[in-house]
N, C-alpha and C positions, 0 to 999 in steps of 0.2 A: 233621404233622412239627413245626410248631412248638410246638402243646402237647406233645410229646414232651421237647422241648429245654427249654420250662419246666419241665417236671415234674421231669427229668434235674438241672436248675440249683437248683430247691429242693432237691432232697435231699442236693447235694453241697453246699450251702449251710449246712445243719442237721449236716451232718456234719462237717463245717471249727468249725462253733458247739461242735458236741459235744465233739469232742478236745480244743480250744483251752479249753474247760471243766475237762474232764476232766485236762490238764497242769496247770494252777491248784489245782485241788481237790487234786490229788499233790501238790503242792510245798507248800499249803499242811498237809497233815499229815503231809509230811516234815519242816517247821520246829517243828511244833507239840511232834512229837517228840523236839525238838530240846533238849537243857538247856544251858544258856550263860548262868558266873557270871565276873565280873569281879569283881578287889580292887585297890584305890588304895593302895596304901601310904605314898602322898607326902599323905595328905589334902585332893589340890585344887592343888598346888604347882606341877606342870605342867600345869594349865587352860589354857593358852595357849599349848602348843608349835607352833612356827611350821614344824619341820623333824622325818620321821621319817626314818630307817634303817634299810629293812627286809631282813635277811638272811636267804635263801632256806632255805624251810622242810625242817627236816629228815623220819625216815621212819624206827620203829622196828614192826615187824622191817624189816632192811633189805630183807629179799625179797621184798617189795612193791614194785607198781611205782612206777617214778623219778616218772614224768608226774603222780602227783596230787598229790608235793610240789610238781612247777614250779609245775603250776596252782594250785595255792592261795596259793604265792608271788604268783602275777601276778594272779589272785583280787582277793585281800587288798589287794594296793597299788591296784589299780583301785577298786574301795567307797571303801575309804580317801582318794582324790581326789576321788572325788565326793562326798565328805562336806567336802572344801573342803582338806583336808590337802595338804600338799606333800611326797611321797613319793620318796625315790630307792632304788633295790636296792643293796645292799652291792657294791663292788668289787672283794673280794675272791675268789681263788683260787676256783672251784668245786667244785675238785678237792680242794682244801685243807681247803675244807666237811667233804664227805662223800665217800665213796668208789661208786663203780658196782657194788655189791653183789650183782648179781642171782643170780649166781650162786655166791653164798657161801650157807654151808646157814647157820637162824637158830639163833641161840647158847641154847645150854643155858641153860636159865632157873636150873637152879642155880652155872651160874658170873657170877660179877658183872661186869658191862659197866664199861667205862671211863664217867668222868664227861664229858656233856657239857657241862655248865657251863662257861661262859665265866669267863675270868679280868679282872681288872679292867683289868688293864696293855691285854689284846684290847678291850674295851669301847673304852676311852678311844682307843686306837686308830680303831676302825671309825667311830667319832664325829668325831674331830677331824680325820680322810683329806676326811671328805664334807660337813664343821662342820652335822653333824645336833646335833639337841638329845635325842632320843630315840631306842635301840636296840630295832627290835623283832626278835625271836628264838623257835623254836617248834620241836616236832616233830608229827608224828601215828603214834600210834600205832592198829595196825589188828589184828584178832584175828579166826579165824573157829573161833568154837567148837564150831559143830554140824556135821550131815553132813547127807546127801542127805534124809531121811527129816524130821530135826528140824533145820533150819539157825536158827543162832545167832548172827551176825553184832555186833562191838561196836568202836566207833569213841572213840577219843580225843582232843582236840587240846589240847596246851599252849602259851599265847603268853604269853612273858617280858617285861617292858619295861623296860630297864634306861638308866637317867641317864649324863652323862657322867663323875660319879665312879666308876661300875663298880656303885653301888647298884640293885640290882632294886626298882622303883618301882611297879612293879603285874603284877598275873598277869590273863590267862583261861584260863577250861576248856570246853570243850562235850563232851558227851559225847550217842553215839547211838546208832543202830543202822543206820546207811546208808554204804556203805565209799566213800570220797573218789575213788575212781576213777569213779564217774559225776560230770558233770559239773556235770550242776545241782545234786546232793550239796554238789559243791567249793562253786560259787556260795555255792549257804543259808549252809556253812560260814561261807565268807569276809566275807559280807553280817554276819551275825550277830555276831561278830568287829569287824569293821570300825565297826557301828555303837556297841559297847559301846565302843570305843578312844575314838570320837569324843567318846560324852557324858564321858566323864572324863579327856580328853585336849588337845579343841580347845575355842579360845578360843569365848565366845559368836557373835561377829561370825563368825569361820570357818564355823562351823555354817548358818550362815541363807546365808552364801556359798554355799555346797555347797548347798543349799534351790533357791538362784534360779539356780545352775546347769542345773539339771534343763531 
């Protein structure tokens, strides 16, 4: 009986080693497939922001589900703090954001969508409500191109960052093929993200903060 119960323990042993490999190996060539470019337009000028603003991520087609904007909203600001940042979510309206679309059909690609670019007057707002120094702002957009036989899956995400003049100060992009509704999806997303903000965003000293936080 008892060599039974070791035998039983090793191989539930090896098998807990296995998957827990096995999720790692996934995740890492889920990132790998992963492309994520950053641009500074301020060259270096906010190296040192002490405060961001991050407004909840939007969702184009809207007919996707809500939940993998929240999470990547809450994603995002999470890496983001432990990268040393000091993050607050926007206060404003959620409603006012975006609208609960699910069940609006997605808009003809030959008619042109309203602009969602922010205005400066909104900027300087969301900024000086919360006296962040930096606006971050984004949507994802999600596409499924193939069908049962060939599926074709393509993920986009844009994060905006815009100063308190109303000037957009730096962009990212990732671009994939894993739809943000899985979770560790969001994760990678937001990690990858997060980390690019930091090296062109957070002072030195913050950075090693977030370091010995861990």
């Amino acid at each position: 009986m008892g060599q039974r119960l070791k035998i039983l323990s090793t191989v539930l042993l090896f098998s807990v080693l296995f998957s827990a490999n096995c999720s790692t190996i996934r995740k890492n060539y889920r990132t790998i497939r992963t492309d994520v470019q950053i641009t500074d337009f301020s060259n270096g000028k906010f190296g040192k922001t002490q405060k961001f603003i991050l407004r909840r991520i939007n969702q184009k087609p809207t007919t996707y589900i809500s939940a993998s904007r929240d999470n990547l909203t809450e994603n995002l600001r999470y890496f983001l703090v432990k990268k040393g940042a000091t993050v607050e979510i926007s206060k404003e309206d959620p409603t006012s954001q975006v609208t609960n679309s699910a069940i609006k059909p997605e808009v003809n690609i030959f008619t042109p969508e309203k602009s969602s670019e922010l205005s400066r007057e909104t900027i300087r707002e969301l900024l000086s409500q919360q006296q962040g120094e930096l606006l971050i702002d984004g949507y994802i957009y999600e596409k499924d191109l193939g069908n049962v036989i060939d599926p074709d899956f393509t993920t986009g995400i844009i994060i905006k960052i815009y100063s308190i003049d109303g000037t957009m100060v730096g962009e990212c992009i990732i671009g994939s093929f894993y739809s943000t509704s899985d979770f560790e999806v969001n994760q990678i997303y937001a990690s990858l993200i997060a980390d690019k903000i930091a090296q062109n965003y957070l002072s030195y000293s913050e950075k090693w903060l977030g370091f010995f936080k861990k």
